[in-house]
N, C-alpha and C positions, 0 to 999 in steps of 0.2 A: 773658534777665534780667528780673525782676518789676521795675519800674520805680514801684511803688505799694508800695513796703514801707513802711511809718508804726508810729513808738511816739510815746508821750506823751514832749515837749522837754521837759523841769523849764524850761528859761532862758526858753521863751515860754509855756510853761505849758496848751499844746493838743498834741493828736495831728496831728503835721505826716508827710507824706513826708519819706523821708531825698533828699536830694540832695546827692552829695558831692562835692567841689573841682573832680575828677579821675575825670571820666567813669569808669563799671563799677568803681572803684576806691574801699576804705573804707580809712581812715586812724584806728585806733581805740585806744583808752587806758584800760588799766586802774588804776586804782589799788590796789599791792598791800599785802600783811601788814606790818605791823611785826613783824619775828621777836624776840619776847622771847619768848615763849609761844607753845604751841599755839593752832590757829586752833579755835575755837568754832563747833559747827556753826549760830550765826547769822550770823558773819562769813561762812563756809560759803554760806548761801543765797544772799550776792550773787554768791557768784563762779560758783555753777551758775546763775542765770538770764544769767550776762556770755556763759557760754559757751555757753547758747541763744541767745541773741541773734547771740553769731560764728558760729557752724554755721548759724543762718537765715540769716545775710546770704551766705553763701557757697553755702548750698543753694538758692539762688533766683539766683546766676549772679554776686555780686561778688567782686573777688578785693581781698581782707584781708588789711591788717597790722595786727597786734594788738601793743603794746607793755603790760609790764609793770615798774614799780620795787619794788623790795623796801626796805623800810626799815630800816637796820644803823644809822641815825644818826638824832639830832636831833628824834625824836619824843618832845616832853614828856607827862606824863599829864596835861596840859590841851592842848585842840588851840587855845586861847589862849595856848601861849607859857608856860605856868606849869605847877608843880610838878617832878615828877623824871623824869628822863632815863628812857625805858622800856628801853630796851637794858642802861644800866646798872643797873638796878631789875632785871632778870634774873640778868645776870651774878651780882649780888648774893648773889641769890635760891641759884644754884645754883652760888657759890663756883666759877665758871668765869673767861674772857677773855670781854669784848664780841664779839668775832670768832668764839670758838668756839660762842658763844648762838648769833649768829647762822649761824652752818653748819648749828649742830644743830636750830633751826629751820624753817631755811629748807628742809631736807632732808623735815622733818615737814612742810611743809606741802604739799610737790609728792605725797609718799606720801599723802596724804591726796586729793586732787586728785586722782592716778592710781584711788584708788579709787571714787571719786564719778564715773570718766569726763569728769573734765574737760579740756579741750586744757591743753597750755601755752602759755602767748603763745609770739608769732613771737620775740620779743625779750625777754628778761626781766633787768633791769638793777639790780645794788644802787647807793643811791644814794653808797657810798664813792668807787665809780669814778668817780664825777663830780664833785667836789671844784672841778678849772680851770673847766667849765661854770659850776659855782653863781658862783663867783666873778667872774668874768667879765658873766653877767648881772646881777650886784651894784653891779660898774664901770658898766655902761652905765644901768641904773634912778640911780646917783647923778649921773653925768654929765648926763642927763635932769631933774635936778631932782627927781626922784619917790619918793626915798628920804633920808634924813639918816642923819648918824651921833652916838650919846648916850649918854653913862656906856659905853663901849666897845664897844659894840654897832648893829649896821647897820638901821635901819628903814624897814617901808615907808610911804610918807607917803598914808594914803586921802586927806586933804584934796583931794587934784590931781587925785580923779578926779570925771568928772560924777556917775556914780550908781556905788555901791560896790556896794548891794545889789542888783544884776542877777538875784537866783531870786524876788524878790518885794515884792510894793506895798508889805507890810506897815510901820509903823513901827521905828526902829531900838532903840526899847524892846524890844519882840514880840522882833525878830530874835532880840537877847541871848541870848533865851532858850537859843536854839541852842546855845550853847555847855556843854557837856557837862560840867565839872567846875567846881568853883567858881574863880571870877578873882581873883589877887593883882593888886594895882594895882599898875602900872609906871610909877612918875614919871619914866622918861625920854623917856616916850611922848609927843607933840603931843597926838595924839587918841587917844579912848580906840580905837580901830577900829585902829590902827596896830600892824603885825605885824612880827617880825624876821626879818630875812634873814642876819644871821651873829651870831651869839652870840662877841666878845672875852674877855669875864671869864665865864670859866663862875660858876654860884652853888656848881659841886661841886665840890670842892678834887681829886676823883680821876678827875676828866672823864675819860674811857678815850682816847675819836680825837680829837684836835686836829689842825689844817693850819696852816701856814702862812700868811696872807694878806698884802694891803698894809694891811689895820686891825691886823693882829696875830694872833697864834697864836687859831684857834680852832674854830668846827664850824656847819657849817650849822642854819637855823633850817628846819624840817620842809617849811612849802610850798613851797620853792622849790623843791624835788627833781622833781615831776611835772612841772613847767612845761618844767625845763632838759630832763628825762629823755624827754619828747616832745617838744621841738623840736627834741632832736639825733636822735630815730630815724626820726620821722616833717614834719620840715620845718616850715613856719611856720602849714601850714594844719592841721587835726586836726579831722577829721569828727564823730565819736563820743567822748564821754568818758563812762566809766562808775565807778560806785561806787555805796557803799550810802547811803540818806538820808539819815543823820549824816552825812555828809562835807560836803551843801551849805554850811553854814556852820560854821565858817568855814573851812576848808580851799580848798573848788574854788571860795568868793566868792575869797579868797585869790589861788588862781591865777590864775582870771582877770584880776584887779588886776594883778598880774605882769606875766604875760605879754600884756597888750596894752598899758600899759607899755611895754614892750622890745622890742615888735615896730613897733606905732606901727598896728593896725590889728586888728579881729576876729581872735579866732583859734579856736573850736572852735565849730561851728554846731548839736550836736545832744549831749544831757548825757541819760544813763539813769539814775537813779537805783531803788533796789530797798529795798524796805521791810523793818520789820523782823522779825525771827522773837522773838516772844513767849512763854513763859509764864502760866501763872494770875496768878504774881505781878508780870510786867510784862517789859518786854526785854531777853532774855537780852546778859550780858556776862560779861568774865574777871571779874570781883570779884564777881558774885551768887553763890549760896550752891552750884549746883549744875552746874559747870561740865563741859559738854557737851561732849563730842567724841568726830570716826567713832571712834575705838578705844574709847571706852566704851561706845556703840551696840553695837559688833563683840561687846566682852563681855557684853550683854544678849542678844547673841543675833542682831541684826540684820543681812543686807546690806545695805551702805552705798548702792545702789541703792534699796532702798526707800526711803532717806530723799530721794533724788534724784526719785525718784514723787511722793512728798509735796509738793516745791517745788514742780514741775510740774504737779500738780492745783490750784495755786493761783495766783491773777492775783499777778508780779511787785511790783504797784503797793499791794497792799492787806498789810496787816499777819498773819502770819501763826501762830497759834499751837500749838503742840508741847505735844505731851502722850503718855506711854507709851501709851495706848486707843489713840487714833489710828494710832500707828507699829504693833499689833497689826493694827489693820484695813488698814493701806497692805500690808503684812507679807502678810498673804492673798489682799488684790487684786492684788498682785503674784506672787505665785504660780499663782493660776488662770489670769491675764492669761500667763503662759510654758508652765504646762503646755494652752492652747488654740493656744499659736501650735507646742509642741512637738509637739501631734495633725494637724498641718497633715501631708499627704504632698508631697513632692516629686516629682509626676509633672504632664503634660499643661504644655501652653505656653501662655505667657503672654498673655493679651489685653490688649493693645498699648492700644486704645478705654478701657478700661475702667481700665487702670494710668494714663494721660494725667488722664483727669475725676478719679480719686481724688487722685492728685499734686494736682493742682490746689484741690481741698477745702485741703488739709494745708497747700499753700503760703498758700492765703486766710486760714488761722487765725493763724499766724505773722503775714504781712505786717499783719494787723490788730490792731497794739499785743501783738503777741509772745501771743497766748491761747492759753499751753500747755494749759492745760487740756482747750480746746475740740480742739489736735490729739492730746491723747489721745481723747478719747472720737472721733475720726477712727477710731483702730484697732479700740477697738470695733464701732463698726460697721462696721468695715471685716469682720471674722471672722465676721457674721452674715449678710453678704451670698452671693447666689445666685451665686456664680465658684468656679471650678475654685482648689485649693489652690495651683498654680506659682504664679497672677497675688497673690493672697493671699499667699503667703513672699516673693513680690518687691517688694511695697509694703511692707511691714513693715520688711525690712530697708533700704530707703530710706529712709522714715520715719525709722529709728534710726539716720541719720546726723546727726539733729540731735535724738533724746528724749535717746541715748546709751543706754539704759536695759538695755543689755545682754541685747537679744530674742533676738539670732542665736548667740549666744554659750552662752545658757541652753538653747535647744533643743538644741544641739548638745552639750551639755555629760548631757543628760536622753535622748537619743537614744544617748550612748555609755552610760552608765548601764544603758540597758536593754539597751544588746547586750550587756553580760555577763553576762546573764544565760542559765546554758545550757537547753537545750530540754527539761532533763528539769526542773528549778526551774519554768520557765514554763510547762509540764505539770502541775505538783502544784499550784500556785496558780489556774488554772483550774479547775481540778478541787475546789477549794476553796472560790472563787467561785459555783459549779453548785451544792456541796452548801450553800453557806450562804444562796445563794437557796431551793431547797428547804427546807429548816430554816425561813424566813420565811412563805415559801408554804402553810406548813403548823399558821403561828406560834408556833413551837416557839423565841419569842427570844434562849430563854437558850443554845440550841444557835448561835443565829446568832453571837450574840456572842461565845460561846466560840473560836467558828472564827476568826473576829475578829482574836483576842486571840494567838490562834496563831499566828497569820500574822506580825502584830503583834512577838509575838518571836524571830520566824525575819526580820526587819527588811522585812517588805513591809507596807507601808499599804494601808487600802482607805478611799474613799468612795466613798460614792453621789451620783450627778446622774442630773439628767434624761434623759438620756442613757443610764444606764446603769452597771455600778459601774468605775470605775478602780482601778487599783495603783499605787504605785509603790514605790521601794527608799527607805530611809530609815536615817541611820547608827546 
């Protein structure tokens, strides 16, 4: 086990080692979708670096639980507690049930996920199911003194804590800013920092899920869902908490407030935060004008791997921006990058020496604040190294237990390809290759190109490298 794994804490705000509760063991939390909509391939970028990050921790020797909640309730379109219910702003939307949005969401967003190669949590929980949870920790945050109840609604009381804002120095002017949509003011609020934990009077007369409570019929207020949804799968301690940088405030200030609160002690010691995916125009969301997702990639033409490339060649931490040029040039280097690992041959064994020192590179770039980038360009060099091709295929697909990038899969997929191809086709296209060198040799271009073009509509491509010219089949 790598004992030196480190990414940048947001809570302490340096690049710490992870050390977690429970020896070899990560206790780790995602925070997931609200299913009213399709997920945006910005929301997208958090959850493929979450799942680089659990494939390095597991590929370097810990054993992982990963929890995720799915949001079917109680997320308003301000993560301050104000404007309209997003679930029901869906439902709305598409003349459905709250419940069936969210099936049909939530379905969209694992298909979408499967195609980006991401895991799925060990555990993945809607926050419905957890209804006596939320409630119960409501009871004991009021018992505690730490929450009040105002115009029929349960609040949490920031007053009682020493320091609210735990991500940073900054003044609690600055912080505000955080907060994402504009704020209606809440006169039943003490302070203005003060967040709900169960909404009694909804403000919409068609509220869809209401429970039960001892305040009265009503529905949870959004953050409590992560707090209760990790301390009932993963216990009171929680190593890793992750999400994208909008969430630090107010959301995960939020949980934290909660849940140590209710527990009466620390409770998550290492928070990943993932920056945002950008625009010309500034950071992509559901309401900007061109709203992004793998199936609209798919219909430009894209595998939704490339876009996984893309993330990966770029540091988690920094902001990252999209653009169709870019996704053409990830599109090509993604390509050359399969058909070189697809010319690899499968013969001679594996040097042992030499597979150990490479691992170990790839493990260095991970445990060093997660630098996808730097273990890709690992494979590059790895392909232009002086070893035999067995020890080369067996690093590669190692590696893509945590790029995911779909190496072994492509080759394979590109090596059955060409075996259908029969000996008398692979005869005539050599034989074509030969005359349309010749044709060059002789600089007769317009014959080369011809030949070319021939080929071309008999569906074989040619380029030229360095190397020498390649084929291959093309639909």
């Amino acid at each position: 086990m790598n004992n030196t794994f480190q990414f940048y804490n947001t809570l302490t705000r340096t690049v710490e080692t992870v050390i977690p509760h429970e020896e070899g063991k990560i206790a780790m939390y995602t925070c997931g979708p609200t299913v009213y909509h399709f997920a945006h391939i910005g929301n997208l970028r958090s959850y493929i670096m979450e799942d680089v990050l659990e494939k390095s921790l597991r590929y370097v020797g810990y054993d992982v639980k990963r929890v995720m909640n799915i949001t079917d309730v109680g997320h308003l379109s301000s993560d301050a507690d104000t404007g309209e219910d997003k679930m029901l702003k869906g439902a709305k939307r598409e003349h459905k049930s709250v419940m069936e949005i969210a099936k049909f969401y939530t379905d969209a967003f694992f298909a979408d996920c499967a195609k980006l190669n991401i895991k799925t949590p060990d555990v993945v929980e809607p926050a419905t199911n957890c209804i006596a949870e939320f409630i119960h920790m409501i009871e004991v945050l009021l018992e505690k003194g730490c929450a009040y109840l105002a115009g029929g609604n349960v609040y949490f009381d920031t007053s009682k804590l020493k320091d609210y804002y735990v991500f940073s120095s900054q003044s609690e002017k600055e912080l505000l800013v955080g907060v994402r949509d504009d704020v209606e003011e809440d006169a039943n609020k003490k302070n203005k920092n003060d967040f709900v934990l169960w909404f009694t009077r909804s403000k919409f007369e068609d509220q869809a899920l209401k429970w039960d409570s001892p305040w009265g019929v009503g529905y949870p207020g959004w953050h409590i869902e992560c707090s209760c949804i990790g301390i009932k799968h993963l216990g009171e301690y929680m190593d890793i908490h992750c999400g994208g940088v909008d969430n630090i405030f107010p959301h995960h200030t939020n949980e934290i407030a909660q849940s140590e609160s209710y527990l009466g002690h620390p409770w998550c010691g290492y928070w990943f935060h993932v920056n945002h995916l950008n625009d010309k125009s500034g950071k992509m969301s559901k309401s900007s004008g061109d709203f992004l997702t793998v199936s609209l990639l798919e219909e430009k033409g894209y595998d939704p791997l490339v876009y996984r490339m893309f993330c990966l060649q770029s540091h988690y931490r920094k902001p990252l921006e999209f653009s169709y040029e870019v996704m053409d040039n990830m599109s090509a280097a993604y390509g050359k990058l399969i058909k070189k690992i697809a010319d690899l041959r499968e013969e001679g064994e594996v040097d042992l020496a030499f597979f150990d020192h490479y691992r170990q590179k790839f493990v260095d770039a991970l445990s060093g604040d997660l630098n996808t980038s730097m273990a890709i360009t690992i494979v590059y060099n790895l392909l232009k190294e002086d070893v035999n091709d067995a020890t080369k295929l067996a690093l590669v697909k190692d590696f893509d237990q945590v790029l995911s990038l779909g190496l072994q899969a492509a080759k394979d997929k590109i090596k059955a390809d060409q075996s259908d191809v029969d000996a008398e086709l692979e005869s005539y296209i050599l034989a074509k290759i030969e005359e349309r060198k010749a044709a060059k040799k002789a600089k007769d271009f317009a014959r080369a190109d011809a030949i070319r073009d021939e080929l071309l509509e008999k569906g074989v491509a040619l380029k030229d490298t360095r190397e020498g010219v390649v084929w291959s089949l093309v639909n």
